[in-house]
N, C-alpha and C positions, 0 to 999 in steps of 0.2 A: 549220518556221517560217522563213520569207522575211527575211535580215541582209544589210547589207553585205560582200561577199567582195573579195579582192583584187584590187584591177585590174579586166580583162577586166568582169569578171559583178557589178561596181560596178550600174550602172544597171539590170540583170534584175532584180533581186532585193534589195526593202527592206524594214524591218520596220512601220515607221509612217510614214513618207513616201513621196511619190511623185515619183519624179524624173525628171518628163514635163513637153513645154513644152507650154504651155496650148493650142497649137494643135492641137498630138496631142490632148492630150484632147479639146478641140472634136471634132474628128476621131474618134476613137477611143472616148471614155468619157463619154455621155453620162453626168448623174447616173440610176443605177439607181433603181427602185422597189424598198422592202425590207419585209419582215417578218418577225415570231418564229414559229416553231414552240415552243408551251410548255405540253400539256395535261399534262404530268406532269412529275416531275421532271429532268427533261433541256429545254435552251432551247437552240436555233439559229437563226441567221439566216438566209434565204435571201431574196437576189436576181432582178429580173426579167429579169436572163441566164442564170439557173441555176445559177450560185455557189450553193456551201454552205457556211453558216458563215464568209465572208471577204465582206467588202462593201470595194471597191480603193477606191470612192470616202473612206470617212471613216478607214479603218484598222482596225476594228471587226472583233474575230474570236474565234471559238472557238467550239466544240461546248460547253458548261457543263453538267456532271455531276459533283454535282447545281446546279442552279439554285439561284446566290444569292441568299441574304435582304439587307434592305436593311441595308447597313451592311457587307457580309461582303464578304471577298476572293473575287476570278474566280477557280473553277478550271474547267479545262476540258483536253479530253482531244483535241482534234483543233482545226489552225489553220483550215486549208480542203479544201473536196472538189470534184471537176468531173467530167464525164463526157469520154471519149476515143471516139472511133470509128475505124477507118478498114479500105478492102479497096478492091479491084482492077474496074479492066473489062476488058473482054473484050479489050482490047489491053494487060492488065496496066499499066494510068495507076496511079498511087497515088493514091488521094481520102482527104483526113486531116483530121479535127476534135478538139481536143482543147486543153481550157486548164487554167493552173495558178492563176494569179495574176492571171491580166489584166492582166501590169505590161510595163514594158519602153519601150525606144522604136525602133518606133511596139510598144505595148502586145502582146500576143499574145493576138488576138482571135479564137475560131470562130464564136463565136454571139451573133446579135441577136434584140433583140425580135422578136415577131408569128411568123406561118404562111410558109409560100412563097410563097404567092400574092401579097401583101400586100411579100417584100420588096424589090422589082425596078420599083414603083411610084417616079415619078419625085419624089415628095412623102418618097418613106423615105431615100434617098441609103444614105451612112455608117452615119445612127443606128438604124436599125435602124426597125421601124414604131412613132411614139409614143404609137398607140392601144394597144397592148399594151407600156408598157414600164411596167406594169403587177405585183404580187402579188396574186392573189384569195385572201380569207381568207373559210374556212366553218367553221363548227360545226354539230356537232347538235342542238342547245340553238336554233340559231337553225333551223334548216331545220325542227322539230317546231316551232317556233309558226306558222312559213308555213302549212304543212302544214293545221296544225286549224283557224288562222282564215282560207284561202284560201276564198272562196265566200261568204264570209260580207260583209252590206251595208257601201259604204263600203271594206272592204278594198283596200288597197295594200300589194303586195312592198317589204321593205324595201331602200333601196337595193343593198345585197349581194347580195340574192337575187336582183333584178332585173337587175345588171351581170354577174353570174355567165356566162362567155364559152363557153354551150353554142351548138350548132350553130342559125344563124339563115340568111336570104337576107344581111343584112349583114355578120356576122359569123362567123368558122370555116365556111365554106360546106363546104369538105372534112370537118367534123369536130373539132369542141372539146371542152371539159369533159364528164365525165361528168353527164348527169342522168337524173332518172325521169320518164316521162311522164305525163302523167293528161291534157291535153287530149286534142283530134281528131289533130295531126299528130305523129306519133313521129320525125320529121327535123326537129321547129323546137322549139327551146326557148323555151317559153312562160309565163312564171311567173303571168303575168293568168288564167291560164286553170290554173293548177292545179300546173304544173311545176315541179319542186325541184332541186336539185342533187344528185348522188351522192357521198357519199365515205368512203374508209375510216377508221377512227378516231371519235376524239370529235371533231377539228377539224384542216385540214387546209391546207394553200397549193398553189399553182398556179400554174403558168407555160408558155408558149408561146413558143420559141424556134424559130429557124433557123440555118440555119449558110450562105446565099444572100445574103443582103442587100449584101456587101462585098468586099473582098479580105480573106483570112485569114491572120493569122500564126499556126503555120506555115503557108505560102501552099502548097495546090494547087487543082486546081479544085472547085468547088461540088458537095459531094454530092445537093444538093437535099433535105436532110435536115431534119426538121422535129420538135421533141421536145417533149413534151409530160412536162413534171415534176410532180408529184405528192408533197409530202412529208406524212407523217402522223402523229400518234400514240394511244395509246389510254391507259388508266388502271384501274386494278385497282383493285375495292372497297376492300381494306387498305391499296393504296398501296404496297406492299412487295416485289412479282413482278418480276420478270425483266423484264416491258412496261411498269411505271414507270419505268425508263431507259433504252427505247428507242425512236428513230424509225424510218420506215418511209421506202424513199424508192422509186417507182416511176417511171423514164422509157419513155414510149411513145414509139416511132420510126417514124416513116411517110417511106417513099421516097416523094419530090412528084416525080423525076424519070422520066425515059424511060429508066435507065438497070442494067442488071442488074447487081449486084454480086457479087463473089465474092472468098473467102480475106475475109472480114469479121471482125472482134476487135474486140469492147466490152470495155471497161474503166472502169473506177472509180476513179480516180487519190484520195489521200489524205494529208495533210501532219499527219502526226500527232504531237501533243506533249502528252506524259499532264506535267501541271502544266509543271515543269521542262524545258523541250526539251532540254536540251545533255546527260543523260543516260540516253538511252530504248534500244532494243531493239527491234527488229519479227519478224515471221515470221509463217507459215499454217501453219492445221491441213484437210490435204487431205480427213481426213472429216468437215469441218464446212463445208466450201464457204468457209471464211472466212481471209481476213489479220487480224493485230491487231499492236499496239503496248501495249507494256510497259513499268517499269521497270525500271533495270539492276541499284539493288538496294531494301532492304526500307523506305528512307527515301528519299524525293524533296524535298530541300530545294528552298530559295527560291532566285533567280537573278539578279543582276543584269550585266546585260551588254553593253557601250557602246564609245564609239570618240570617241576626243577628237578636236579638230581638226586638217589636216595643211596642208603647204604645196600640196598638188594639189588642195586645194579639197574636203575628205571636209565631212560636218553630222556634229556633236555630235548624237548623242542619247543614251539611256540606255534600255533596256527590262527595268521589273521583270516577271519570270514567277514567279509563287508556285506553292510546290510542295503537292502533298497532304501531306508527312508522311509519318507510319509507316504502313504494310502501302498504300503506292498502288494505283492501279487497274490493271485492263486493258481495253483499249479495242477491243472487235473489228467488223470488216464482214462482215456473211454475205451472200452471195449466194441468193437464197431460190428465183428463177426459174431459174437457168441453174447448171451445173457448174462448178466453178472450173477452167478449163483450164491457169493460170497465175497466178503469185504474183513479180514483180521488185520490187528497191527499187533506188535509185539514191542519189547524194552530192548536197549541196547543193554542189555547183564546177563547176569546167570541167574535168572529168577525161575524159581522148579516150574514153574506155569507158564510164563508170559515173559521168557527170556529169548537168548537169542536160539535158535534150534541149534541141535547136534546129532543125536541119529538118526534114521533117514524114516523113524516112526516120528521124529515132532515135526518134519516136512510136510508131512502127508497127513494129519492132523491139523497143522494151519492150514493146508489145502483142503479141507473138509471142513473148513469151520470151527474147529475145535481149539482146543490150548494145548500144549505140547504132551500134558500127559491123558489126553482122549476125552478128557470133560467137556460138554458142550459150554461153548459161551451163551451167559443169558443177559438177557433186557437190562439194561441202566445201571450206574453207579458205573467198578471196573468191568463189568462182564464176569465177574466170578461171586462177585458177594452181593449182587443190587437183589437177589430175592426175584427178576422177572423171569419170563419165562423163554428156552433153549432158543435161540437166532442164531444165523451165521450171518449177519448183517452189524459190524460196528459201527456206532457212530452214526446211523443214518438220519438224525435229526436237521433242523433247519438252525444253523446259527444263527444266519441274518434273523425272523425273526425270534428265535430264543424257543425254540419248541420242538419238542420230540428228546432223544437220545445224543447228547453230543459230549464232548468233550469240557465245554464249561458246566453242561450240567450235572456230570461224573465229580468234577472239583478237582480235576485232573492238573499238576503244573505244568504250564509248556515245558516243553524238552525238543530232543532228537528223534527226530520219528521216520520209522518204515512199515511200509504197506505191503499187501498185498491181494490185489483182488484175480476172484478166480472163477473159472467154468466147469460145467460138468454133474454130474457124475457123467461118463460118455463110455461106449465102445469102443477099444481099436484093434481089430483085424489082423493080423497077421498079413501083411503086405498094402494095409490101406493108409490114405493118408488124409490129412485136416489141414485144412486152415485158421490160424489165432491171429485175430488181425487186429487191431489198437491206436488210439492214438493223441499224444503227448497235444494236449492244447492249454495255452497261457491265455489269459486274461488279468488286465491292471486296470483298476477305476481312477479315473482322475478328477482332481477338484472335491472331492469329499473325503471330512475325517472322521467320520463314522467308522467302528471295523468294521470287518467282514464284507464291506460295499464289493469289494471283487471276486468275492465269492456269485455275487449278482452274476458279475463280467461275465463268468467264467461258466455260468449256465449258459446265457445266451449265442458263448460262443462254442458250446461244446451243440449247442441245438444245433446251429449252423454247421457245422463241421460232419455231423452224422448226416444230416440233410442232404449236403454235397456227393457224401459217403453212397447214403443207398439210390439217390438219381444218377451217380457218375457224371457228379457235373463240377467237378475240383478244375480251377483255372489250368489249363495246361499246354506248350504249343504240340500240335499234331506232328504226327511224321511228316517227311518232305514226300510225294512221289518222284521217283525215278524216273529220269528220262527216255521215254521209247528208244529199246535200241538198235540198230542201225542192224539187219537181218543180211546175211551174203548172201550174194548171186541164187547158190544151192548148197543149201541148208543138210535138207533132209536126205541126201547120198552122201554124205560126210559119216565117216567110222573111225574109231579109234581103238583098236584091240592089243592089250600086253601079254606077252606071254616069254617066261613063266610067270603068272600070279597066282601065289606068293612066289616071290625070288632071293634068292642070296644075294642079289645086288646086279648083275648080270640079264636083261632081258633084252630081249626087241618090242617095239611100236608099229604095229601092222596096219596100216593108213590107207582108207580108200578117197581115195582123192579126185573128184570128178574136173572135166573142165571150167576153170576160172573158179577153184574153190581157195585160189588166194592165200594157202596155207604156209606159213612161213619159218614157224619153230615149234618146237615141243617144248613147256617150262614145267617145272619139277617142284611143287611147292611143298613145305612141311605141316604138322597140325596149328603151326601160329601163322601161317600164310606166309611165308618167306620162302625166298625162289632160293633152291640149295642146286640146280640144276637146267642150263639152258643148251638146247642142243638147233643147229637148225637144221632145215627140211626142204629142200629142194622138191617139189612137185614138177617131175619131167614124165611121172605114168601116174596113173589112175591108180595103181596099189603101189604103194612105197613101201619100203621097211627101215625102219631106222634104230639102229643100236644105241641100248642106253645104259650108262654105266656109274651104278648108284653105292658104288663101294666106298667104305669109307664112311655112311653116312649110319645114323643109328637108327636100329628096329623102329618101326612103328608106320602109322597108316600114313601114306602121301597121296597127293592129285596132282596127276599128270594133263595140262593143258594144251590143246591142241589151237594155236593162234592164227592170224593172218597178221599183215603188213602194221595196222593200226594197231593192233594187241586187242584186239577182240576175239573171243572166245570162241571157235567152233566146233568144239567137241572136249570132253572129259571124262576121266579114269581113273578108280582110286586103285591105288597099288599100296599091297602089305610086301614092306623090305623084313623078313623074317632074321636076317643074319648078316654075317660078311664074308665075302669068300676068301 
């Protein structure tokens, strides 16, 4: 959890303000697009920068498990999460992307909205592209009624379905959202024509970032990296499982540049506060691929924590944190794609070793295992003075029972704590892509007050959770099938020819029309599937010609549909409007 500290790391790091001058922000922060993740009892927020659970613009944070009733206090078990990256070129340059908070001044910013392609455009500058600053929200609930009543007369994609950011000519040209196909072209996502979205879970959010768009703090050069977030959840018939409080979070990484990388380390950075931050605990369990946060003992009281006014100009504020109470949780990250190579935490200060990082050499040095200034962490006590020998493994002892590496045997005081566990070292290509795939699972022991009992919980439920993981067997409903659709008279002598395509707006519709082919009108749909043009079609011959007049209307790809009487589909045509005459 992000306070006021002394001096120096004043302005890095606040708890519900932001103390940036409006121009940075201008600069820096535009307002995000946000939404929940909440198909079961865990609720998080996630941003269209790929913040999790921390929205910098309003102050707004927490992982909540479980998800409040109306009326009931926030708890939640994690402040914010973000993704870290970074590795070498072949003249050993450092390329580093990695954010906490997004605060500071200027802010510490890797990633903007939109693709690569999209961020170097003279219209995107600073903010990033603000055609994607964007959260897509899907469910399955909604994709099954696309589904059954696609095809059917009159039908229109509901706006969702239809802005859903899979691969078009205008949009994600490289590669978007996941969907399934059912039209003619498996490279264009088409929802008029039958295409749905794919996603894991009962409902799911999406984002498309880059890390190109701007200069970044920490500043090196542009990896040309481009990530693709994915967060999930699923819901178990009782409501009771191990997958009722957890989410899924999947980043897909595509190298957009010319540029091969090597010594690469992903990481998952985590600011975790089980109720109460000011006394928590962290560490990893090496054979669960996972880091977690705990508390320190069997009761988490409430918190109130604040800073009066001073003569250097500090703001009054106050922030209540409530605690769970007796037998609190524990909070863990499993890595589900990749091997945990690596487990560091760091202090919230300015500690020359073990503070918070600041250039983009102490990122990539906690993502190696290291401490900010390249020294290896070793065995017991803090990791710098116990005399063991070099790991990049913190904490990986057993609390429950009292043995190995941990945190009470360091004699460490609870505090405020963030993690971060990481993969790698790896390749990445020049044009290839990864998947870092993860995922947030809670566990609460009840009826005992013993500590650390949920720390138990929280194995058995991170077992199950992976288990589900590599059988692909996470509760889920199935797509619906589509109804067999109703085929005319004659089919296959049906044509549909534009010419000119491309056009200035101006073309004909060259229509071979056999008998009883029932053809009734031309509709004109855009790339979100809205009819911007209906014309109708008298079949009185076997070749029609029909003028169509698309002036007026803005550049970009449309589908012209060739109907009958019912509104079913018997022929299509994508037309590029190049201009206006």
């Amino acid at each position: 959890m992000p306070r006021f500290l002394p001096t120096l790391s004043r302005l890095a790091l606040t708890t519900s303000l932001l103390l940036i001058s409006p121009l940075a922000q201008a600069q820096w922060l535009p307002l995000p697009d946000t939404a929940f993740i909440e198909a079961n009892s865990a609720r998080g927020l996630m941003t269209s920068y790929g913040t999790l659970w921390y929205n910098v613009a309003t102050g707004s944070t927490g992982l909540e498990v479980p998800k409040r009733l109306p009326g009931a206090r926030k708890l939640s078990t994690v402040y914010a999460a973000n993704l870290w990256i970074g590795g070498l070129d072949a003249a050993n340059t450092l390329y580093m992307a990695g954010e906490t908070y997004r605060q500071g001044a200027p802010p510490s910013v890797s990633f903007w909205c939109g693709p690569v392609a999209d961020s170097t455009a003279p219209s995107v500058g600073l903010l990033g592209d603000p055609a994607y600053n964007y959260v897509w929200e899907m469910s399955r609930a909604e994709i099954n009624t696309h589904i059954l009543a696609s095809g059917q007369p009159g039908y229109q994609p509901s706006a969702r379905i239809a802005a859903w950011p899979g691969r078009s000519l205008t949009r994600c040209p490289n590669g978007g959202a996941p969907f399934v196909n059912v039209g003619g072209d498996s490279l264009r996502y088409e929802p008029e024509l039958g295409d749905y979205p794919d996603i894991p879970g009962e409902v799911a959010l999406f984002t498309i970032t880059n890390d190109h768009a701007a200069r970044k703090e920490p500043y090196t050069p542009a990896i040309g990296l481009e990530v693709h977030t994915m967060v999930s959840a699923y819901a178990s018939a009782n409501g009771a499982a191990p997958v009722d409080s957890t989410i899924l979070v999947r980043y897909t990484l595509y190298n957009r540049s010319a540029i091969d990388y090597h010594d690469v380390w992903l990481g998952h950075w985590v600011d975790f506060d089980i109720g109460n931050p000011f006394d928590d605990y962290i560490g990893c369990d090496r054979n669960r691929q996972m880091m977690y946060g705990y508390n320190s003992t069997d009761f988490d009281s409430d918190t109130v924590h604040g800073y009066e006014p001073s003569a250097n100009g500090d703001l009054y504020f106050t922030v209540i944190a409530p605690g769970y109470g007796a037998n609190p949780p524990a909070q863990g990250v499993v890595l589900l794609s990749d091997s945990l190579a690596g487990f560091t935490y760091y202090n919230n200060n300015i500690n020359v070793y073990n503070g918070n990082p600041a250039p983009p050499g102490d990122y990539y040095n906690y993502l190696r295992g290291r401490w900010r200034d390249g020294i290896p962490i070793t065995y017991g006590g803090d990791g710098r003075n116990g005399g063991g020998a070099p790991t990049p493994y913190m904490f990986d002892g057993d609390p429950v029972a009292g043995t190995g590496w941990t945190e009470q045997s360091a004699g460490n005081p609870p505090g405020d704590r963030r993690g971060l566990a990481t993969a790698g070292p790896y390749t990445f290509g020049a044009g290839q892509s990864r998947v870092f795939e993860l995922a947030y699972v809670f566990a609460r022991s009840r009826g005992l007050t013993r500590p650390f009992t949920s720390i138990t919980a929280l194995r058995r439920a991170a077992d199950q959770i992976r288990t589900q993981y590599v059988t692909h067997s996470f509760p889920v409903t199935p797509y619906a099938t589509a109804p067999a659709p109703v085929v005319p008279t004659v089919v296959t002598a049906i044509s549909l020819a534009l010419v000119p395509n491309p056009t200035a707006g101006r073309l004909t519709a060259e229509l071979a029309l056999p008998a009883q082919s029932g053809a009734t009108a031309l509709t004109v749909r855009d790339a979100l599937g809205r009819i911007v043009r209906t014309v109708p079609v008298a079949a009185t011959a076997e070749h029609v010609s029909v003028p169509l007049d698309l002036r007026g209307l803005a550049p970009g790809i449309y589908l012209t549909i060739l109907t009958d009487a019912a509104g079913r589909a018997l022929a299509h045509q994508r037309l590029a409007l190049v201009g206006s005459e």
